[in-house]
C-alpha positions as CSV (number, residue, x, y, z in Angstrom):
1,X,2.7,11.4,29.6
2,X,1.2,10.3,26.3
3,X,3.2,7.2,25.5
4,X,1.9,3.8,26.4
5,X,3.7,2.9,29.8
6,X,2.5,-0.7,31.1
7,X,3.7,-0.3,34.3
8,X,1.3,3.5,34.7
9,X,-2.1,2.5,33.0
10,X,-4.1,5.6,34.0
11,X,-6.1,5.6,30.9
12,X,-9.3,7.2,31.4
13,X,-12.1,4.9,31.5
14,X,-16.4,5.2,32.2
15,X,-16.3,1.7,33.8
16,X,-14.2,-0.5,35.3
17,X,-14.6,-3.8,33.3
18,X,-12.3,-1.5,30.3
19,X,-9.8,-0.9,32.3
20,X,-9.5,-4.4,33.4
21,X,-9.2,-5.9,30.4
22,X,-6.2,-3.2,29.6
23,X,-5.0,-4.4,33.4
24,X,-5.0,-8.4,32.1
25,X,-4.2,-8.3,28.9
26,X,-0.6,-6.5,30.4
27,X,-0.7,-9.1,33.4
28,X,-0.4,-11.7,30.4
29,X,2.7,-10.4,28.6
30,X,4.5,-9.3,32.1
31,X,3.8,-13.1,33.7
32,X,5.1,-14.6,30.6
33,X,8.5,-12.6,30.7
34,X,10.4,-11.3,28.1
35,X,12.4,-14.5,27.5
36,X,10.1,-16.5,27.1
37,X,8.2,-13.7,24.9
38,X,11.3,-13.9,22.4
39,X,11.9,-17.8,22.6
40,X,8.3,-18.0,21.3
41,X,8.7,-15.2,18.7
42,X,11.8,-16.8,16.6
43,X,10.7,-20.6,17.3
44,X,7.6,-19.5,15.3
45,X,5.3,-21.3,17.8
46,X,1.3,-20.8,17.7
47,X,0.3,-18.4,20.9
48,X,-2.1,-20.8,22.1
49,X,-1.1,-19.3,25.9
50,X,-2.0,-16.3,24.6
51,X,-5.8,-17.6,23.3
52,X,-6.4,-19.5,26.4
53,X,-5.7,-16.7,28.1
54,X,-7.7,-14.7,26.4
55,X,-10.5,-16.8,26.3
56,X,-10.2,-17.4,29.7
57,X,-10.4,-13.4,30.9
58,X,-13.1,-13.1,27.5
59,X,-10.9,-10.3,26.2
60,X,-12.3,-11.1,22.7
61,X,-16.1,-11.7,23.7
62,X,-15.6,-7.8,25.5
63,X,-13.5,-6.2,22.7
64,X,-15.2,-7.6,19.9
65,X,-19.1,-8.1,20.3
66,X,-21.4,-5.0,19.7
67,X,-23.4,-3.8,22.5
68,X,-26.9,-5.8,22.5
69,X,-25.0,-8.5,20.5
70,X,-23.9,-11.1,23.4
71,X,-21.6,-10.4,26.2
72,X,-23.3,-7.7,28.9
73,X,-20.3,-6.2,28.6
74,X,-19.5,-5.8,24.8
75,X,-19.7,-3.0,23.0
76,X,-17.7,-1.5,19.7
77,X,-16.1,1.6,21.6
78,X,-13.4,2.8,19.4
79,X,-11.6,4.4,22.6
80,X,-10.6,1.5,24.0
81,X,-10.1,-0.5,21.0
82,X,-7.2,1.9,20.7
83,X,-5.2,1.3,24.2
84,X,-6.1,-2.2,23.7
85,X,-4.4,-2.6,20.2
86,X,-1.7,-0.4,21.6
87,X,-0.5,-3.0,24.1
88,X,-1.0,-5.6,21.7
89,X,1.6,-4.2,19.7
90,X,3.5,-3.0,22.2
91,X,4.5,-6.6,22.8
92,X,4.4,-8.7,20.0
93,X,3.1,-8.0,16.2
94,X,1.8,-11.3,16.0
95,X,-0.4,-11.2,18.9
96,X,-2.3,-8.1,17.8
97,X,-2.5,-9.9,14.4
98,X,-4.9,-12.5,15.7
99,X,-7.0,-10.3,17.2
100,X,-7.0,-7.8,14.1
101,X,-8.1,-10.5,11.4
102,X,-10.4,-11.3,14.0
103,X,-12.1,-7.6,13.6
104,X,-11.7,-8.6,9.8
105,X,-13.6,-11.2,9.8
106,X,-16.3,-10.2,12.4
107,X,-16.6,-7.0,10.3
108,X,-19.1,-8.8,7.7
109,X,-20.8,-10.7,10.4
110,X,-22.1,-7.8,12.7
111,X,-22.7,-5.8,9.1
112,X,-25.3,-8.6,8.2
113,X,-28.7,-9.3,8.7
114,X,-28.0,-13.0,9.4
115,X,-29.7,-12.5,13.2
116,X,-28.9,-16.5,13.3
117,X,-25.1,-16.3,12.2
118,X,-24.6,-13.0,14.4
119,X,-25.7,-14.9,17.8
120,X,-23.4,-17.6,16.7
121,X,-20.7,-15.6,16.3
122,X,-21.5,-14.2,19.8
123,X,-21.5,-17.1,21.3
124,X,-17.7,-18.3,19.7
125,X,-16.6,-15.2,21.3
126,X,-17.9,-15.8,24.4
127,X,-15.7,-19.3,23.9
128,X,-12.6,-18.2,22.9
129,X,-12.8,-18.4,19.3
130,X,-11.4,-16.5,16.6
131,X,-11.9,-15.2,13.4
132,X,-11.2,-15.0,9.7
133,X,-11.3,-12.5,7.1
134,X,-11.1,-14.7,3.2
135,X,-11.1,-11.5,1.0
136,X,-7.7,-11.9,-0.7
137,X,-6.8,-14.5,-3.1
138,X,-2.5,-15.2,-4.7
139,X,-3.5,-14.5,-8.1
140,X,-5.9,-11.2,-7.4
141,X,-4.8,-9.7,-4.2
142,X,-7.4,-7.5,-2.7
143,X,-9.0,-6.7,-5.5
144,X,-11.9,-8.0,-5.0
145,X,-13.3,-7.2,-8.7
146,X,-11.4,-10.2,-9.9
147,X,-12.3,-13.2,-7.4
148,X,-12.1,-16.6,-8.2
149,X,-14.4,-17.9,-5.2
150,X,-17.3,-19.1,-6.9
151,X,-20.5,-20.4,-5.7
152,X,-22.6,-23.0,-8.1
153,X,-26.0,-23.9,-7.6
154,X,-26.8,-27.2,-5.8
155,X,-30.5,-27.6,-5.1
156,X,-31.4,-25.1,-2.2
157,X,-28.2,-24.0,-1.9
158,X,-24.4,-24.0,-3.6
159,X,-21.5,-25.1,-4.1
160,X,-18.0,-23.0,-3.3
161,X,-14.7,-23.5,-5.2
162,X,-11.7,-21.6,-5.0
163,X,-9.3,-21.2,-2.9
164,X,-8.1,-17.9,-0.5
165,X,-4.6,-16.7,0.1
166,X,-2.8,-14.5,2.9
167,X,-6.2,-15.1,5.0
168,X,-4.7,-14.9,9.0
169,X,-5.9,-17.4,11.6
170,X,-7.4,-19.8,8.6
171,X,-6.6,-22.6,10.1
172,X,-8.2,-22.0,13.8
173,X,-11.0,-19.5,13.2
174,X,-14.7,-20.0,14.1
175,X,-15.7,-19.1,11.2
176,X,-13.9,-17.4,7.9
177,X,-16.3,-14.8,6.3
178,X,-15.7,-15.7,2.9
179,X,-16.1,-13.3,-0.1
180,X,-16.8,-14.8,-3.7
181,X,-19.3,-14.3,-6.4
182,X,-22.4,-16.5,-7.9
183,X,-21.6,-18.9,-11.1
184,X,-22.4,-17.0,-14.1
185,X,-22.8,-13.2,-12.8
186,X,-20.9,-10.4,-11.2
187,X,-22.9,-10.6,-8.0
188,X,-21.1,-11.1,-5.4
189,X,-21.9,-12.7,-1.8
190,X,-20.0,-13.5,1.5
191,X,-20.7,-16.5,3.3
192,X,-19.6,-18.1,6.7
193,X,-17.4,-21.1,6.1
194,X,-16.0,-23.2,8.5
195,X,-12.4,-24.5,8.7
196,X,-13.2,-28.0,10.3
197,X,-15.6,-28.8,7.7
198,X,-14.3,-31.8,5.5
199,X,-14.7,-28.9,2.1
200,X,-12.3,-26.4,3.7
201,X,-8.7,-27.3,3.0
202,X,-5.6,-25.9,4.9
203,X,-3.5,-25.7,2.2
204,X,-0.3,-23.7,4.0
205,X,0.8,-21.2,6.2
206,X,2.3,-19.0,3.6
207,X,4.8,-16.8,5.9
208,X,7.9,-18.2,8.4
209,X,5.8,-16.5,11.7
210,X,4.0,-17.5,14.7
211,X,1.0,-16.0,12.7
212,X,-0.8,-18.6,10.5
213,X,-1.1,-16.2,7.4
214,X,-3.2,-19.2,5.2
215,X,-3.8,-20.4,1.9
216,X,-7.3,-22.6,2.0
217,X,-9.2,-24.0,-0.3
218,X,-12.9,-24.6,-0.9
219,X,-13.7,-27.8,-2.6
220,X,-17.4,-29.0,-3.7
221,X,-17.7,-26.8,0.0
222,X,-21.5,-26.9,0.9
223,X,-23.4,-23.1,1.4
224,X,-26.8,-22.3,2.2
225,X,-29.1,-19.8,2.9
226,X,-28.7,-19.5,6.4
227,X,-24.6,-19.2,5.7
228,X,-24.9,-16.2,4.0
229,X,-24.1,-13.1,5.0
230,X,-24.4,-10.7,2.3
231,X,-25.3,-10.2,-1.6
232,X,-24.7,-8.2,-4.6
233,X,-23.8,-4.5,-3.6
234,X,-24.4,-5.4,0.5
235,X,-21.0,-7.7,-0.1
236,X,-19.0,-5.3,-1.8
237,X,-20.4,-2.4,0.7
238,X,-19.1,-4.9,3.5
239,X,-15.9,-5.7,2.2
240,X,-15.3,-1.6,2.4
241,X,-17.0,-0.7,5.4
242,X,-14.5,-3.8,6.9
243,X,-11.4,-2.9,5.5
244,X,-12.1,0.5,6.8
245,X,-13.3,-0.1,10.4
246,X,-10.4,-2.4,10.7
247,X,-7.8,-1.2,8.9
248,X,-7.3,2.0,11.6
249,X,-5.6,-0.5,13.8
250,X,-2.9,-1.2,11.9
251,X,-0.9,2.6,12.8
252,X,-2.0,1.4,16.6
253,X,0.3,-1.4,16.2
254,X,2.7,0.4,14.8
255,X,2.6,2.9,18.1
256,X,2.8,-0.1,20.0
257,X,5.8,-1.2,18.6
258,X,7.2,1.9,18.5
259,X,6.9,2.8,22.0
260,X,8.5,-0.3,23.8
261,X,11.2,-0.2,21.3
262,X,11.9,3.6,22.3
263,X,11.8,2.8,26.3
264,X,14.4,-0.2,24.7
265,X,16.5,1.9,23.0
266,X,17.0,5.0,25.6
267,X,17.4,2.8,28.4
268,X,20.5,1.1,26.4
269,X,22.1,4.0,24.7
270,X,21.5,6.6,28.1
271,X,23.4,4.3,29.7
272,X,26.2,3.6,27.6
273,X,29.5,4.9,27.7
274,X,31.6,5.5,24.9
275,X,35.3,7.8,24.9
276,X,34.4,8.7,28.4
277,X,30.7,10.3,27.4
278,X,27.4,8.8,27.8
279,X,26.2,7.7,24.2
280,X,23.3,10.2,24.3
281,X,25.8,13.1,24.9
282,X,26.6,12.6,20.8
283,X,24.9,15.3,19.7
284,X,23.8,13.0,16.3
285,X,22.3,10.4,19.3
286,X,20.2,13.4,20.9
287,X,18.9,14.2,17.5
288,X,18.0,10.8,16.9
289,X,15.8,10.3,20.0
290,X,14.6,13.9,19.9
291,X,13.9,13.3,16.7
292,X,12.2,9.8,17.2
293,X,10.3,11.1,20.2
294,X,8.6,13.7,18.5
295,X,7.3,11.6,15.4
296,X,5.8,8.7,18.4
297,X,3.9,11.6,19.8
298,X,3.0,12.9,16.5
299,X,1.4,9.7,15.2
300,X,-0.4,9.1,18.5
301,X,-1.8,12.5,18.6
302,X,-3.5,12.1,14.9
303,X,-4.6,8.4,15.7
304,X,-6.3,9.4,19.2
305,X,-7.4,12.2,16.9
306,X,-8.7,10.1,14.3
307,X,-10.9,7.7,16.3
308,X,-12.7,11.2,17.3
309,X,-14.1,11.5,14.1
310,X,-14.8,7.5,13.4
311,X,-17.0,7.8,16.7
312,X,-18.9,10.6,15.6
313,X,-19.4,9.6,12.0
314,X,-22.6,9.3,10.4
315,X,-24.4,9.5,6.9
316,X,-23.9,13.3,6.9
317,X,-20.6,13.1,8.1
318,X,-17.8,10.3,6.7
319,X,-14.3,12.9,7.4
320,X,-12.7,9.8,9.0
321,X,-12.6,8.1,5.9
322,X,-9.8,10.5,4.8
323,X,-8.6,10.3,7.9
324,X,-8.8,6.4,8.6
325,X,-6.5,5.6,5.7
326,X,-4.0,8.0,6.7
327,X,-3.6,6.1,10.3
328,X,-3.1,3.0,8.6
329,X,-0.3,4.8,5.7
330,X,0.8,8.1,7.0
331,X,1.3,6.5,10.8
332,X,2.7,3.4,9.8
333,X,5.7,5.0,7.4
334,X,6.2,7.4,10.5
335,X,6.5,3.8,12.7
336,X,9.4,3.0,10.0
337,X,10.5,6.2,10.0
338,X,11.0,5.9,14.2
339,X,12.3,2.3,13.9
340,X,15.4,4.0,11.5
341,X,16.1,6.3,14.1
342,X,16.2,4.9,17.2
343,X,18.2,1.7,15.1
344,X,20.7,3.8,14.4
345,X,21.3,5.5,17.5
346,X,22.0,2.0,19.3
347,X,23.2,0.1,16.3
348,X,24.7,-3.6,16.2
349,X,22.4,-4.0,19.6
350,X,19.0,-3.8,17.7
351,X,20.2,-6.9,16.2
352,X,20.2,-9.1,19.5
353,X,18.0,-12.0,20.2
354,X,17.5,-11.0,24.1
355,X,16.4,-7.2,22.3
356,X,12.3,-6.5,21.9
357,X,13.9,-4.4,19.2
358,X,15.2,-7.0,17.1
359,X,11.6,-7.8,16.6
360,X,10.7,-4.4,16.3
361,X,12.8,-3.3,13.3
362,X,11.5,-6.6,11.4
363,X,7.8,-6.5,12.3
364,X,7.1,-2.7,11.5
365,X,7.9,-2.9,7.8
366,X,4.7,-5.1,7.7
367,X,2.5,-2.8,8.7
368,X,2.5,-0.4,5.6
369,X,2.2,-3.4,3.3
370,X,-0.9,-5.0,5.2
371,X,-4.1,-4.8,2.9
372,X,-3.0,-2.1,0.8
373,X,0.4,-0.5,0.0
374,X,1.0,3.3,0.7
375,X,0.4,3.9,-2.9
376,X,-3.0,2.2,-2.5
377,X,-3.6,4.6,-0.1
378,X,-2.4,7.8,-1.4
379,X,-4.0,7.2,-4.5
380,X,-7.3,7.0,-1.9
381,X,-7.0,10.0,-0.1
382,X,-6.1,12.3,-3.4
383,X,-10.1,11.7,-4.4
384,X,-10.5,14.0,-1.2
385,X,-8.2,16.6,-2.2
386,X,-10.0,19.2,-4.1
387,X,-13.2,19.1,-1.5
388,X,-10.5,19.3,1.8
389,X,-8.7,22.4,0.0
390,X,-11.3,24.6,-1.8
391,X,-14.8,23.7,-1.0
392,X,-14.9,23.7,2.7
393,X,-18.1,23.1,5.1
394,X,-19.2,24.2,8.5
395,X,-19.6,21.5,11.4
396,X,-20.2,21.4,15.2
397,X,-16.4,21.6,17.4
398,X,-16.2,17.8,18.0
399,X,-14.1,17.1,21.2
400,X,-12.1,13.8,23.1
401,X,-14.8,10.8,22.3
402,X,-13.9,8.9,25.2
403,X,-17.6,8.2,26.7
404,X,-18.2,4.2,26.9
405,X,-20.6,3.9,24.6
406,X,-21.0,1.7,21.2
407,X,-20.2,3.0,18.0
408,X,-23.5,2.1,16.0
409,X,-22.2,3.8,12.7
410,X,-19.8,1.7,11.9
411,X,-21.7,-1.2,11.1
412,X,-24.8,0.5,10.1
413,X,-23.1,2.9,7.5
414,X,-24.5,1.4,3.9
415,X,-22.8,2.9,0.9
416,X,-18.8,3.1,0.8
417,X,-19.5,5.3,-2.3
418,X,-19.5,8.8,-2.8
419,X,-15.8,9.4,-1.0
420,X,-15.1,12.5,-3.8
421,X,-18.6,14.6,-2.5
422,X,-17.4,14.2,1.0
423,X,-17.1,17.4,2.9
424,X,-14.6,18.8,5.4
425,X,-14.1,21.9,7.7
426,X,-11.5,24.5,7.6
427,X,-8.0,23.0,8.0
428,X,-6.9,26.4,8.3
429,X,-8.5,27.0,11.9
430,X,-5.9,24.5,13.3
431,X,-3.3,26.4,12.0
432,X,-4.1,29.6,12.9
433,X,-4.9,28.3,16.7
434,X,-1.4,28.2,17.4
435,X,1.8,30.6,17.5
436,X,4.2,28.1,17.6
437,X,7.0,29.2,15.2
438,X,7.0,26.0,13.1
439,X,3.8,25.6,13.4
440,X,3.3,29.3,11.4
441,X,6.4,28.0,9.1
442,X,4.6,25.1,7.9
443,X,1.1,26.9,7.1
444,X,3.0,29.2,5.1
445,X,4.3,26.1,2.7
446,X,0.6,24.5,3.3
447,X,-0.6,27.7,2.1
448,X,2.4,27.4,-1.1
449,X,1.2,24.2,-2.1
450,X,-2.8,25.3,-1.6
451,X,-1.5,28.2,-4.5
452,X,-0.1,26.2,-7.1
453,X,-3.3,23.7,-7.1
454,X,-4.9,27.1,-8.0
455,X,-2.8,28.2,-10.1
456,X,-1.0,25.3,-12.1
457,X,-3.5,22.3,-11.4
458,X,-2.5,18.7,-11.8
459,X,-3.2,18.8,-16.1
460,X,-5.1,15.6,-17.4
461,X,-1.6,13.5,-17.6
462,X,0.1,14.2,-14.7
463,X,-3.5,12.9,-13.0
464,X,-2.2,9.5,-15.3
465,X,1.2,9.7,-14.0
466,X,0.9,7.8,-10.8
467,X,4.5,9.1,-9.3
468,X,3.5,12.8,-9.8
469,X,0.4,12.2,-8.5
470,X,2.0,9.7,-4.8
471,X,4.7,13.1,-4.5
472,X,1.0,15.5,-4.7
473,X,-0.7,13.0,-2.1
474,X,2.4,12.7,0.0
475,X,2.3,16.6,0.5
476,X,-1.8,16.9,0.6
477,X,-1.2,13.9,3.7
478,X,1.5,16.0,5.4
479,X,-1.2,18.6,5.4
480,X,-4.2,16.5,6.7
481,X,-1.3,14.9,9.5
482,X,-0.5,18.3,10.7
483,X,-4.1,19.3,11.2
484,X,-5.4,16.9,13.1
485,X,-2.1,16.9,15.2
486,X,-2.7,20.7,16.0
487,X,-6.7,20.1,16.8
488,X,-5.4,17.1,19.6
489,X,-2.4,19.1,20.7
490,X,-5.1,21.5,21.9
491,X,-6.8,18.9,23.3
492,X,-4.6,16.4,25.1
493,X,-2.1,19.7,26.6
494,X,0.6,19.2,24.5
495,X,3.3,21.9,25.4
496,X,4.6,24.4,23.3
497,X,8.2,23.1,23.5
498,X,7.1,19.7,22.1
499,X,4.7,20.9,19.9
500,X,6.7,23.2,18.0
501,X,10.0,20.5,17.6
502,X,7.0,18.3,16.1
503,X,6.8,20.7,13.4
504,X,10.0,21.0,13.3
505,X,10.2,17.7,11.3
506,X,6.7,18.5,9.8
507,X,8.9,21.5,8.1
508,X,11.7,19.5,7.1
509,X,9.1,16.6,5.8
510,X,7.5,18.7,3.6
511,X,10.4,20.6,1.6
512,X,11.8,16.9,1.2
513,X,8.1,15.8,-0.5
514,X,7.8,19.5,-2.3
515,X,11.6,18.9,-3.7
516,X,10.1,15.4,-5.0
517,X,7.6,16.6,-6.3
518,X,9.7,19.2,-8.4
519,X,11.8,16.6,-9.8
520,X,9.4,14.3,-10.9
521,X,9.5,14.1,-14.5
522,X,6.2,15.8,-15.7
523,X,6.2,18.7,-13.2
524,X,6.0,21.8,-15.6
525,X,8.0,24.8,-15.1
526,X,5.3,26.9,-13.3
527,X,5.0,24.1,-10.8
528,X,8.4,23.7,-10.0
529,X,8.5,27.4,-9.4
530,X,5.6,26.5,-6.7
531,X,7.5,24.1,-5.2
532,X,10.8,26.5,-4.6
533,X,7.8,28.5,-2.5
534,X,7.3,25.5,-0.2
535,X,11.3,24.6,0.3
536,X,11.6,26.3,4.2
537,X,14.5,25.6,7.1
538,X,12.6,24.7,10.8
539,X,13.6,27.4,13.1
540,X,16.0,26.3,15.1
541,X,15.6,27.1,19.0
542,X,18.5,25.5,21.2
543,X,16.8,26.2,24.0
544,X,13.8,24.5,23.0
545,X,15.3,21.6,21.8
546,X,17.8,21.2,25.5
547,X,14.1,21.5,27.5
548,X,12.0,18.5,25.2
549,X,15.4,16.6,25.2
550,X,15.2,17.2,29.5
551,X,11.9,17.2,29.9
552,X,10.8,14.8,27.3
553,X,13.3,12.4,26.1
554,X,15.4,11.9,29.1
555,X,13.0,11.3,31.6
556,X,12.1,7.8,29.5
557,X,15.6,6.5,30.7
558,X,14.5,3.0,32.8
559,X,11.0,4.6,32.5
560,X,9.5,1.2,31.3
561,X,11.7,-2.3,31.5
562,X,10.1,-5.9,30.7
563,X,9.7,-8.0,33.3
564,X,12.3,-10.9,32.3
């Protein structure tokens, strides 16, 4: 089975010391009970179980530290990273949210030449610490063009001012690495700062959470050379090459999530009776779950996928920064998009304190919104459009990237620039792999929507008009989702059944962003015409649908339940 079940971990693994920190970190969760779990999530306390527990089993120090960095048994291996965010969020949003601003913040830190500050950072790992990533500031957001972190010279060294906003576990890290610029110039530098020093101020926790999500403030804050981490271009390069190394995590939180909450949710409504009938015998239930089912899948399939290409990325090959965004938008909106379904197929219970899912249906609207809206995103991946359509290249078959090994790439990758000369292969092999009648039903509207970007371009205005140009990205994403799902259904033996009711909603999806697209207010005439071409039914198949419903769906009744 491809879900996440706690009680089955039979990931597979090239040494032990992985799978026992998968094996631990679920011993945690399953010792501390799901009553206790909740108590702790709507009393708002700090998880400092959780961090002593980590720091006792060094889940951080192995997670987190680069091979040849520290612990003998680090390394940056985006395989397990996966699993291991999976869990995370498969219990509690705010738990994998320590660790993720931990990546954050470590991010600029393994990315520097600082050999001092790097072995200090091993060695807080190795203790239990965490980290900080002070990018984003209340009046600028993320963008870091604007900050108002300044550093003024003071003898040998500087001065910080400023304060940071929305920076997660500010008031306990190790260190914060701390983007600002020098007095006087656009050059911009991150430091190390530290939140006991008596110049770092703990202003607030800005959110009502067990996560500290704080404001601080620099004042007269003391920097010198052996603080910094990075300069001019080498600080903005690092902010980048952070936010997109870290910010794949956020769609595995949002599988996480989604999968106890589907275990939740089956085990209640398969077992409820209503007018003599179980509840899932509502043919509007099945769909739900059916439904929900196939988008879980769907979004694990292109994540696992994903990871692939971040671990064999390299200067002559960057495709998984298209395809790292689209985990952290496409994947999350299909985690609210599951939430909605399974919600409304058990109903007033999703609202119940003793229910993981009241959590649930709070805690996945974050993820979309975390560092960078889906329109952020969208108006990302469109740069990659007209290269992923018409101007493809040829590359090497890449397979499953499971082999333990570190992935150097990531923190020796340079540049973020260049994203619109980036090269991709064929999407059309993918489609064309696969008989599936969906599957042919949506390359034929891929193909529709492939024609009228030939035909009748985006003209210089519409590329201005940002909600023609989010309904073109939403369709180009369905496209790039549906691809890389087809290239791990291969992979991972996804049967036909299953993968053809996933297009089935792939289908649907895309006549719902092609007849958005249509209405938007600048689409021209000849483009709207284009867009009747993409407007298709799924084929239905009862049969199909009875055997993923029995073979799939079903068989998740009592599958997984939380220890108490």
């Amino acid at each position: 089975m491809i879900l996440l079940n706690p009680r089955h971990l039979d990931r597979p693994y090239g040494d032990e010391r992985s799978a026992e920190v998968m094996r631990e970190t679920v011993e945690f969760f399953e010792s501390k009970g799901k009553t206790r779990l909740l108590e702790d999530y709507y009393e708002r306390g700090w998880y400092a179980d959780f961090l002593d527990y980590a720091k006792q089993h060094r889940l951080l120090a192995t997670m987190c530290t680069p091979e040849g960095r520290g612990a003998s048994d680090g390394r940056w291996d985006t395989w397990r990273i996966c699993e291991f965010a999976e869990i995370l969020g498969f219990y509690g949003l705010q738990y994998w949210y320590t660790w993720q601003v931990s990546v954050l913040g470590l991010g600029p830190i393994w990315m520097s030449g600082n050999a001092a500050l790097r072995k200090r950072a091993a060695t807080a790992l190795e203790e239990g610490g965490i980290f900080a990533f002070g990018l984003s500031e209340q009046t600028h957001g993320a963008d870091i063009y604007s900050t108002d972190m300044v550093l003024t010279p003071d003898g040998d060294g500087w001065r910080a001012n400023g304060r940071k906003y929305y920076i997660g576990n500010g008031n306990e890290a190790a260190f914060v690495s701390t983007f600002g610029r020098f007095e006087g110039s656009d050059d911009y530098v991150f430091f190390a700062s530290d939140p006991k020093h008596d110049g770092y101020h703990l202003v607030q926790n800005v959110v009502a959470s067990q996560n500290y999500v704080s404001e601080f403030e620099l004042k007269d804050y003391p920097v010198r050379e052996e603080d910094i981490l990075h300069r001019g271009r080498d600080a903005w390069n690092a902010a980048l090459n952070t936010v997109n190394i870290g910010k794949y995590n956020l769609g595995w939180a949002s599988i996480g999530i989604c999968t106890h909450a589907l275990y939740e949710a089956i085990t209640h409504a398969h077992n409820r009776v209503l007018y003599g009938n179980r509840v899932t015998d509502f043919s509007h239930v099945r769909n739900m779950f059916v439904d929900g089912y196939s988008r879980l899948v769907a979004m694990k399939l292109f994540a696992l996928r994903a990871a692939d290409y971040m671990r064999t990325a390299s200067v002559e090959d960057r495709r998984y920064l298209l395809y790292n965004p689209m985990v952290k938008m496409k994947v999350t909106t299909q985690g609210e998009e599951v939430i909605n379904l399974l919600w409304d197929a058990i109903a007033a219970k999703g609202f119940e304190k003793n229910m993981y899912f009241s959590q649930a249906a709070v805690d996945i609207r974050a993820l979309p919104k975390l560092e960078g809206t889906v329109h952020v995103n969208i108006a990302l991946i469109v740069k990659f459009m007209p290269n992923f359509f018409f101007n493809p290249s040829e590359y090497p078959p890449i397979e499953r990237q499971d082999e333990p090994r570190n992935d150097d790439f990531l923190f020796e990758q340079g540049s973020a620039r260049g994203l619109g000369q980036i090269r991709f292969h064929d999407y059309r092999i993918a489609f064309e792999e696969s008989s599936a009648p969906n599957v042919q039903q949506f390359a034929a509207q891929a193909e529709a929507f492939r024609e009228l970007l030939t035909s009748d371009p985006p003209g210089p205005d519409q590329m201005k008009d940002v909600d023609f140009l989010l309904a073109a990205g939403e369709i180009f994403a369905l496209v790039v989702y549906a691809q890389l799902i087809l290239e791990n259904a291969r992979i991972y033996q996804i049967d036909a059944d299953l993968l053809d009711q996933i297009f089935d909603f792939m289908v649907r999806d895309m006549s719902k962003h092609a007849l958005t697209l249509s209405l938007q207010a600048s689409s021209t005439s000849e483009q709207v015409e284009g867009c009747r071409k993409m407007l298709h039914k799924a084929v239905d198949d009862a049969d199909r649908y009875r055997r993923v419903w029995e073979n799939h769906v079903e068989p998740l009744d009592g599958a997984y339940v939380m220890n108490p």
